[in-house]
C-alpha positions, 0 to 999 in steps of 0.5 A, spaced: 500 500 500 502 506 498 499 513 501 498 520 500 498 527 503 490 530 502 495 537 503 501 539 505 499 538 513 496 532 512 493 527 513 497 521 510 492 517 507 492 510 504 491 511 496 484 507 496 479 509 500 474 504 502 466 507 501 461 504 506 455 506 505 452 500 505 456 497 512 451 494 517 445 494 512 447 491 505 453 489 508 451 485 514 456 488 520 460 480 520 461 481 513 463 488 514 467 487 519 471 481 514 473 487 509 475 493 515 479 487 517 482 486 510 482 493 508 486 494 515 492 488 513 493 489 506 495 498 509 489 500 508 488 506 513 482 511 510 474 509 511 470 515 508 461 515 511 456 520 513 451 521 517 446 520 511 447 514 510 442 508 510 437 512 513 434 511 507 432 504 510 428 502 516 433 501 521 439 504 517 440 511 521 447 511 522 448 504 520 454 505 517 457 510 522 455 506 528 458 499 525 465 503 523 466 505 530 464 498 533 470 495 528 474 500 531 473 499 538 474 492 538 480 491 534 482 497 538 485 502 532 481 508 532 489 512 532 490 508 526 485 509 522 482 516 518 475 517 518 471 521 514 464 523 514 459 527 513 453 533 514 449 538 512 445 533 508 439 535 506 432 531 509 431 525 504 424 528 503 425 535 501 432 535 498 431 542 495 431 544 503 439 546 505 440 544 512 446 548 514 444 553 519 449 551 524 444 548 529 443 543 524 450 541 521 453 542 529 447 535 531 449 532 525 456 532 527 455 531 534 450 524 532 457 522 528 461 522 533 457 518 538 455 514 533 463 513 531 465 513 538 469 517 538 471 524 540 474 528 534 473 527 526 479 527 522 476 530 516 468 532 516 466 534 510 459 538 508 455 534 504 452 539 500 452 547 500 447 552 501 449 557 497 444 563 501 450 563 506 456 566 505 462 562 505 464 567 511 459 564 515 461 557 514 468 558 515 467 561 521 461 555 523 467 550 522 473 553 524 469 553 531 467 547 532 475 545 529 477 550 536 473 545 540 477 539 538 471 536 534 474 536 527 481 536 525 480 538 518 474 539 514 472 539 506 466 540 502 463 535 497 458 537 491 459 544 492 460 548 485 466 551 483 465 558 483 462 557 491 469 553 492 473 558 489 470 563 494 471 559 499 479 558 498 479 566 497 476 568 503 480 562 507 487 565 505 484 571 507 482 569 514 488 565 514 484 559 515 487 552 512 480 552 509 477 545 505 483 541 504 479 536 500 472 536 495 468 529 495 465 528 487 462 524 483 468 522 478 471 516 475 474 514 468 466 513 466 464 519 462 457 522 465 450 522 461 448 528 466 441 526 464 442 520 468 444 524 475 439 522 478 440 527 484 441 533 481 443 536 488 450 531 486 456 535 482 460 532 477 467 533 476 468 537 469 474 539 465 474 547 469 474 543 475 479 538 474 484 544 472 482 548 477 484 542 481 491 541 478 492 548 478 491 550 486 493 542 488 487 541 493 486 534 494 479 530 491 476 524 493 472 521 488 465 517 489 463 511 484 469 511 482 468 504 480 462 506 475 458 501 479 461 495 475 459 498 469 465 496 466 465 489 468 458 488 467 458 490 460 464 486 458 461 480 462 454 480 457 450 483 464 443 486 465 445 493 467 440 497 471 436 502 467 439 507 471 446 505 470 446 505 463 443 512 463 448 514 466 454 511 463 452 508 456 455 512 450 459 511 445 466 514 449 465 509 454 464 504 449 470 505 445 474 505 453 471 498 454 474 496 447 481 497 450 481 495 457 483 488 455 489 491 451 491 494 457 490 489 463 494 484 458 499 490 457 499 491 465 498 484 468 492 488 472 484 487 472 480 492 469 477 493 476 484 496 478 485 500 472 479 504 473 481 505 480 489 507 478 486 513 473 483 516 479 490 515 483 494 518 477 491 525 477 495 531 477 494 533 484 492 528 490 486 524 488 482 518 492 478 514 489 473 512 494 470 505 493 465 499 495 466 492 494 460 487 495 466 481 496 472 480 498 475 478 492 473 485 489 476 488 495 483 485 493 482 488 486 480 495 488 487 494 493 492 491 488 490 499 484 494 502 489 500 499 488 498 500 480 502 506 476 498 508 469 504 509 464 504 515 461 502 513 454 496 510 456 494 515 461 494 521 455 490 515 451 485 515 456 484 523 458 484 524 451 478 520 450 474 523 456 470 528 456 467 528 464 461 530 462 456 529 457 449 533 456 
């Protein structure tokens, strides 16, 4: 395993990110704890949840976050492990209604870190934005609950550009570290916009990837597998209606056709290939990944040790264009 600094004071994080949306739901505790045990052993250091999660299930408030902190308990390896979570999602039934009054996001940091066990959040990331509030305010909000030992450092995800632009402005003139990291839907797939369900989810893009490269500030990347789209289409599997709306087209199409030159060229599956692309970027990026078995873990964890040759890499960001409307 090999790791990379989210910015220049940390934190140290390994190349992979295990995504746990469906820990302690889906992903019954035992078996969840079968891959945090495997994560751990092969180096893997980086858990990335959020309150939200589950919540949409009968029974699932905070399943994800609750399971996480009972592993670490009991293997006894919270100083080991970074976590990250996140707030100041919108209520399931009106996400049209931002939640970031600071009431609000400071309930859902509490309920994490009870639910984490824990007394401090490595990375606390806001879930989505409300762009009615000044980023002076939100800064300020975070930068308290920082000063009261909850969180160590704090990111945004599914923000839009020009509002993390702003924030960067206004932290370097408070003299504020700032958001160290954005969290966005991104992978090797190119995105049919009209199949992003949520439309409250930001996409990275060709503006954002270079303001990305440009200021050095670190991503983390969910679906950064395309959900098994990939594999599905090469294996001749039923796709969902909403994964083919997403990813279907003809750019995907023609990177499907070169995934098996590649995995011959590299001695790698194509599962690793499409987590390394994530990894190869020009600044810090982490792909945040789920796996349904511990054979695809496997696979998602031989990418972090997988470097893209240059060649390939400027064959494959060619062909991208992020988004397609």
């Amino acid at each position: 395993m090999r790791y990379v600094l989210l910015s220049e004071t940390g934190p140290s994080v390994s190349r992979l990110c295990l995504g746990t949306v469906s820990f302690g739901t889906g992903l019954p505790r035992a078996a969840a704890f079968e891959q945090l045990d495997r994560f751990y052993e092969r180096g893997g250091t980086f858990l990335d949840t959020a309150r939200v999660y589950a919540a949409w299930l009968p029974g699932g408030d905070q399943a994800s976050e609750k399971t996480i902190g009972a592993w670490m308990k009991e293997r006894k390896l919270r100083n080991r492990i970074v976590i990250s979570t996140k707030g100041a999602h919108p209520d399931l039934k009106t996400m049209n209604v931002p939640r970031m009054e600071k009431a609000q996001v400071s309930r859902d940091l509490e309920e994490s870190l009870k639910a984490l066990g824990t007394g401090c959040i490595d990375l606390y990331f806001l879930h989505r934005d409300d762009p009615a509030v000044p980023v002076t305010e939100i800064l300020g909000m975070l930068e308290e609950f920082r000063n009261q030992g909850k969180l160590r450092r704090y990111g945004c995800s599914n923000w839009k550009l020009e509002r993390i632009q702003a924030a960067d402005r206004e932290a370097r003139r408070l003299g504020y570290e700032g958001f160290i990291s954005n969290q966005l839907l991104w992978s090797i797939a190119d995105i049919n916009t009209a199949g992003i369900g949520d439309k409250t989810m930001v996409a990275m893009d060709g503006e954002t990837f270079a303001y990305h490269a440009a200021s050095g500030k670190s991503v983390m990347a969910y679906t950064s597998a395309c959900g098994g789209y990939f594999a599905k289409k090469r294996r001749g599997l039923p796709l969902s209606p909403d994964l083919e709306t997403l990813y279907g087209g003809p750019s995907n199409d023609a990177l499907l056709a070169r995934l098996p030159a590649w995995e011959a060229e590299l001695g790698a599956a194509a599962a690793s290939i499409v987590l390394a692309y994530i990894m190869a970027a020009p600044f810090p990026a982490v792909p945040i990944a789920s796996f349904s078995s511990l054979a695809q873990l496997d696979q998602g964890l031989a990418a972090a040790d997988l470097d893209i040759p240059g060649d390939m890499l400027e064959e494959i960001r060619r062909s991208r264009r992020f988004l397609c409307p």
